[in-house]
VMD Tcl script that builds the backbone (N, CA, C; Angstrom):
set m [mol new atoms 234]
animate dup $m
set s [atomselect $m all]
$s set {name element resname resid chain x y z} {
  {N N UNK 1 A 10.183 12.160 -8.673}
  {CA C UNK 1 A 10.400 13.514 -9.157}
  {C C UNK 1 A 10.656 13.447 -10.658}
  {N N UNK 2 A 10.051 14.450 -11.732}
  {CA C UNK 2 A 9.965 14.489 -12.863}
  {C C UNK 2 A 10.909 15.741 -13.203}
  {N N UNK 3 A 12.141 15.520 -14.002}
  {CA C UNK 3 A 12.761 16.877 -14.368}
  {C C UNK 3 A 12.851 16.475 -16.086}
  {N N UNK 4 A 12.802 17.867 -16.098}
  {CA C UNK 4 A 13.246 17.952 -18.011}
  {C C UNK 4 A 14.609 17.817 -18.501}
  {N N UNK 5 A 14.862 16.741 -19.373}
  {CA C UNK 5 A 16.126 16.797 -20.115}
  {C C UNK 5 A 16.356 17.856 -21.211}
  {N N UNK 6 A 17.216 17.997 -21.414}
  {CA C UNK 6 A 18.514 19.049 -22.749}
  {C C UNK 6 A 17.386 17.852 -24.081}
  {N N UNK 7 A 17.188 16.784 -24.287}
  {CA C UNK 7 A 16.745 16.070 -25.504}
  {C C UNK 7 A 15.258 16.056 -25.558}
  {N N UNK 8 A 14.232 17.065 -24.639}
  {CA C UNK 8 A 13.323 17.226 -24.801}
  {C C UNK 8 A 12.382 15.795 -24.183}
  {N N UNK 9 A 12.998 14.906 -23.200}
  {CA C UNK 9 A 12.391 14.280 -22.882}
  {C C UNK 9 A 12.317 14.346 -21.208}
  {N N UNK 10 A 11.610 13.693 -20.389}
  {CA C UNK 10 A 11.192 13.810 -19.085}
  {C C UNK 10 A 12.466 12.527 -18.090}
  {N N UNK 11 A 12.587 12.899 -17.025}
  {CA C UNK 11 A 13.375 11.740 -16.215}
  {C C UNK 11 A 12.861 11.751 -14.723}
  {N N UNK 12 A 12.311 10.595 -14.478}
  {CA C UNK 12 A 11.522 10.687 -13.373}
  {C C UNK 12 A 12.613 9.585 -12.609}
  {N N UNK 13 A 13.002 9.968 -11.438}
  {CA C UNK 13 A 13.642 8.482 -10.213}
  {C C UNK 13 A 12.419 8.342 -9.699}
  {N N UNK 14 A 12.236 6.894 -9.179}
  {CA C UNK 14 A 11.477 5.768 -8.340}
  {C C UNK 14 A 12.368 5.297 -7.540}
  {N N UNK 15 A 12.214 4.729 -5.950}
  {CA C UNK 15 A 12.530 4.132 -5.008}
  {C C UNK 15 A 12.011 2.841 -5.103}
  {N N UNK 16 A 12.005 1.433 -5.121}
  {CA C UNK 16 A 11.315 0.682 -5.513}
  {C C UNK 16 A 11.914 -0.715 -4.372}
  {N N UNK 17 A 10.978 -1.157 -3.829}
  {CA C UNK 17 A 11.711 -2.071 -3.014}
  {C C UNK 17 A 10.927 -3.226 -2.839}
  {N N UNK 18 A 11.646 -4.669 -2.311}
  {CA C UNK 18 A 11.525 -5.832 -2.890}
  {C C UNK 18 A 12.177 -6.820 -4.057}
  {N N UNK 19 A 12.896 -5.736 -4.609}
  {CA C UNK 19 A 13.829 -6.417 -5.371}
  {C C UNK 19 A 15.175 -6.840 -5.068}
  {N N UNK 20 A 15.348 -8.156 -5.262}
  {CA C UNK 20 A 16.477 -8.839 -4.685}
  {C C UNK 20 A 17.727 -9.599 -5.415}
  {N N UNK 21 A 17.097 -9.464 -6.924}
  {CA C UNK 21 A 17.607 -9.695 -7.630}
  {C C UNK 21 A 17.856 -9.986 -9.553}
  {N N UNK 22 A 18.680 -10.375 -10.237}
  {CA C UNK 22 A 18.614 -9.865 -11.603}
  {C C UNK 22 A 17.144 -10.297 -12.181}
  {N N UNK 23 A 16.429 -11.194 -11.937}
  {CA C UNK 23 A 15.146 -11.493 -12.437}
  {C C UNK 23 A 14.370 -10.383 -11.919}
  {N N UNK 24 A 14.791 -9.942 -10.713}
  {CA C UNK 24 A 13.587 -8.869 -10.107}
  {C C UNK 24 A 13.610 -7.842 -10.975}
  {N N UNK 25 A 14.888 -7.104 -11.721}
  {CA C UNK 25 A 15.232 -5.967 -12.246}
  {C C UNK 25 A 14.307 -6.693 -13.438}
  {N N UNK 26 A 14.624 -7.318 -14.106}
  {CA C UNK 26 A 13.827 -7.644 -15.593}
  {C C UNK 26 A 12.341 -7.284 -15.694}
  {N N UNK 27 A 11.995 -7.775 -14.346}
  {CA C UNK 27 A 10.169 -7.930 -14.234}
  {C C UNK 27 A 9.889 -6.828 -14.174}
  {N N UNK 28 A 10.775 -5.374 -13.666}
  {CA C UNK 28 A 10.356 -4.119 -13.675}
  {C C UNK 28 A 10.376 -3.695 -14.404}
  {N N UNK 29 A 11.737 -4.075 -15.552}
  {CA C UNK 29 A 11.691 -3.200 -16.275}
  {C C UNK 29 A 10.919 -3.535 -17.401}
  {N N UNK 30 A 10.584 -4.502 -17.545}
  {CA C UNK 30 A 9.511 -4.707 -18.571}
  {C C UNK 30 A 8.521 -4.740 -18.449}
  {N N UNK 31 A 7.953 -4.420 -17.299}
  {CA C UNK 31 A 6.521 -3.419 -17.001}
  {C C UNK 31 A 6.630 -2.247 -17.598}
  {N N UNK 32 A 7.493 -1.982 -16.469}
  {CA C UNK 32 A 7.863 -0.186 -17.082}
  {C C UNK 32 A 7.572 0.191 -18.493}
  {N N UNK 33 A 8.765 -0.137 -19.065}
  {CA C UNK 33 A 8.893 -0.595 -20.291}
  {C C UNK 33 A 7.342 -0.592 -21.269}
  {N N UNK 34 A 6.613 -1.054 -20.876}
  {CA C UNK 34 A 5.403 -1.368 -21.681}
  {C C UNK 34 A 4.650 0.108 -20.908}
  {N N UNK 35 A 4.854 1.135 -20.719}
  {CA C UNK 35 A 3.888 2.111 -20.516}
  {C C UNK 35 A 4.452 2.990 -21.719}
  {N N UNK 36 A 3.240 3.485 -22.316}
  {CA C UNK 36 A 3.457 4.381 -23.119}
  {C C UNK 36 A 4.054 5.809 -23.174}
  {N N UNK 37 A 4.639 6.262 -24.110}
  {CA C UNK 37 A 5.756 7.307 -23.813}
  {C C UNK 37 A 7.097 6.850 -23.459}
  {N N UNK 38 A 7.461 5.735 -22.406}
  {CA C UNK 38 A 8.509 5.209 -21.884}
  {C C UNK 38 A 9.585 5.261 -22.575}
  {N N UNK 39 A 10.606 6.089 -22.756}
  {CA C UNK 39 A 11.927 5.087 -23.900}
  {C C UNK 39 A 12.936 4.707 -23.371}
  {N N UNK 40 A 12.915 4.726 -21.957}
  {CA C UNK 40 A 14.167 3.805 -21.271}
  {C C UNK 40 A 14.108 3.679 -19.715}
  {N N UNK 41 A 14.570 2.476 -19.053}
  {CA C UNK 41 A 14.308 2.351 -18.122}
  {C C UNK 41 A 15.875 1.526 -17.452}
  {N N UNK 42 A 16.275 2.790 -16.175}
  {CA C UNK 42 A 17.499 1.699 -15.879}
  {C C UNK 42 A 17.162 1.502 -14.171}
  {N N UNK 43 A 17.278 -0.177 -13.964}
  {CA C UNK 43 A 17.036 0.062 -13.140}
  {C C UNK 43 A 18.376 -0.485 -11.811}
  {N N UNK 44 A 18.685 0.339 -10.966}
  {CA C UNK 44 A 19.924 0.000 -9.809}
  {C C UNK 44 A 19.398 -0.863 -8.584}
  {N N UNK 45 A 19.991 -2.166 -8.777}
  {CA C UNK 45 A 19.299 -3.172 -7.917}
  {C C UNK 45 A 19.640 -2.837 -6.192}
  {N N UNK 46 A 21.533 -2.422 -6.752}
  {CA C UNK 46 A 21.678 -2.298 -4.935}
  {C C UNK 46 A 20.742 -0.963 -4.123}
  {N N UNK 47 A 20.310 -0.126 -4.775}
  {CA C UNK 47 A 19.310 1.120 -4.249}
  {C C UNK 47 A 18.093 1.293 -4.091}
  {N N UNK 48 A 17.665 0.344 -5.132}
  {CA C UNK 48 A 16.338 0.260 -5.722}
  {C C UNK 48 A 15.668 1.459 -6.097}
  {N N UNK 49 A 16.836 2.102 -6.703}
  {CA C UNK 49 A 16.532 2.869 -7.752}
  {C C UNK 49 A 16.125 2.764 -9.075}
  {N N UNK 50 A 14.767 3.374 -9.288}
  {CA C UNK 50 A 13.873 3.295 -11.055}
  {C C UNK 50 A 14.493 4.567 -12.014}
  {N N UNK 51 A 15.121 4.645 -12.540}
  {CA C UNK 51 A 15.036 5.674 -13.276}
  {C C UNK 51 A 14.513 5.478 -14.741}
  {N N UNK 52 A 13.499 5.903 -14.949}
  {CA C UNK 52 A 12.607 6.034 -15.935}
  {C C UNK 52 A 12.751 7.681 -17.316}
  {N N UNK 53 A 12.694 7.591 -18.537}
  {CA C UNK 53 A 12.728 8.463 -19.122}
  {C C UNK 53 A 11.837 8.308 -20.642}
  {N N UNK 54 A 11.707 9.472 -21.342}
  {CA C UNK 54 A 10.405 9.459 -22.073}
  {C C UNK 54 A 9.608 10.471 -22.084}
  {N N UNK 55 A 8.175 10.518 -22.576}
  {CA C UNK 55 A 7.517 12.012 -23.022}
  {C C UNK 55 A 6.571 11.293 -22.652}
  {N N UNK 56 A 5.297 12.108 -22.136}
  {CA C UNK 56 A 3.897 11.553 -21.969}
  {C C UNK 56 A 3.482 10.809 -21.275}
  {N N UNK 57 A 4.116 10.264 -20.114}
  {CA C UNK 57 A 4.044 8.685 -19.326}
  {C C UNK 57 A 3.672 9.807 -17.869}
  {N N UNK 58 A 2.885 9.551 -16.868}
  {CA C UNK 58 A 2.489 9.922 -15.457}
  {C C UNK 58 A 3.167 8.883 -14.467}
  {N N UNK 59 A 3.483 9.512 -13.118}
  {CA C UNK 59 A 3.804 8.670 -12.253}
  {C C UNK 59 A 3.112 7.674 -11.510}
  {N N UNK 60 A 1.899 7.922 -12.000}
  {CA C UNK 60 A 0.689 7.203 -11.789}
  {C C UNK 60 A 0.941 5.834 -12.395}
  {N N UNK 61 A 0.667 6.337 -13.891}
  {CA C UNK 61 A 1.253 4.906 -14.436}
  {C C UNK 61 A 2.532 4.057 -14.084}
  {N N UNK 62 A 3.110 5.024 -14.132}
  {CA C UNK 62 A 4.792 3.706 -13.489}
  {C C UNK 62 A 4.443 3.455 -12.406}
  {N N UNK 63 A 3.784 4.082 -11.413}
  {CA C UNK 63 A 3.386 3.255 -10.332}
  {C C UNK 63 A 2.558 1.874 -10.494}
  {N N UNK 64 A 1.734 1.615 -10.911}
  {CA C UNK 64 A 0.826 0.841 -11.176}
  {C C UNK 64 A 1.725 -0.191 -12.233}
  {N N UNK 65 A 2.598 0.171 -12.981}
  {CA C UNK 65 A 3.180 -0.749 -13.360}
  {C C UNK 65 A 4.232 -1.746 -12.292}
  {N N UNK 66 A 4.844 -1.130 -11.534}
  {CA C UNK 66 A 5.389 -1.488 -10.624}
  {C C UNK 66 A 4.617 -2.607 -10.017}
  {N N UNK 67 A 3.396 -1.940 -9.382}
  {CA C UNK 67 A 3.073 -3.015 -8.543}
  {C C UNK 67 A 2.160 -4.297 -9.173}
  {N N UNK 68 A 1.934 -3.813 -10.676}
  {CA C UNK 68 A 1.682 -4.848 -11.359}
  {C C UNK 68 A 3.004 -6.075 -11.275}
  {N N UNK 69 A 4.116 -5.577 -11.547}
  {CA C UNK 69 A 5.265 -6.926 -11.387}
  {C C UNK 69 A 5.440 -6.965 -10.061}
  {N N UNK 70 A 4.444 -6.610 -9.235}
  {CA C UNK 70 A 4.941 -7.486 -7.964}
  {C C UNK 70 A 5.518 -6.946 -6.727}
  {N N UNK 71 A 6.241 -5.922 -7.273}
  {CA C UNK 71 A 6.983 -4.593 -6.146}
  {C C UNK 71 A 6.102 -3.279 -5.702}
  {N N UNK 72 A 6.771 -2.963 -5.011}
  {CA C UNK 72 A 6.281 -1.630 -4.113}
  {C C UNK 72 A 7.066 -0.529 -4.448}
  {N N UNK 73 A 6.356 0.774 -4.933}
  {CA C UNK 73 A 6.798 1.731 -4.876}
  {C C UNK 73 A 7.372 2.635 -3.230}
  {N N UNK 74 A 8.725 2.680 -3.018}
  {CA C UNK 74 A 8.466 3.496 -1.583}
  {C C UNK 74 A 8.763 4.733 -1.351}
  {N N UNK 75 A 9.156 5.349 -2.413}
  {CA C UNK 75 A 9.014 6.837 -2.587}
  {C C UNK 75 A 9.422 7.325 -3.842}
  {N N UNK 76 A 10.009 8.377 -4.508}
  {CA C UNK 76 A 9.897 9.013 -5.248}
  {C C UNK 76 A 11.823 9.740 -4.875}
  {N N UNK 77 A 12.564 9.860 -5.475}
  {CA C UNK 77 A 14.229 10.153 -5.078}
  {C C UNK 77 A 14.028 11.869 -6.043}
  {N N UNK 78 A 15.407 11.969 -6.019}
  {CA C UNK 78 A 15.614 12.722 -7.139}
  {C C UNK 78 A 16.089 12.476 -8.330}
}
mol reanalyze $m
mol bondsrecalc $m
mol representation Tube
mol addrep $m
């Protein structure tokens, strides 16, 4: 889900699973990370929660980044 921030930028949550641990969080987030628009990415290992934020980036793309490092997207939160 994509909502608008107060700073004019976008905040999308990801469900993301397969990650088990602090190397796993790195590999995402520096996928992530490398999509354009992106300007921050935090990611919660015990939930496997993505929260992603930024202007111009599709969920398309963070998807595909995802499963470029290896993980599975499994839904979309709030």
């Amino acid at each position: 889900m994509t909502v608008a921030t107060n700073e004019g930028t976008d905040r999308s949550v990801f469900a993301v699973s397969g990650m088990t641990c602090g190397s796993c969080v790195s590999s995402v987030s520096a996928a992530i990370g490398k999509v354009d628009g992106v300007s921050g990415v935090d990611v919660e290992l015990s939930t496997g929660a993505v929260t992603v934020s930024g202007t111009g980036f599709t969920d398309q793309e963070i998807r595909d980044a995802i499963e470029r490092a290896g993980y599975q997207l499994s839904g979309t939160g709030s």
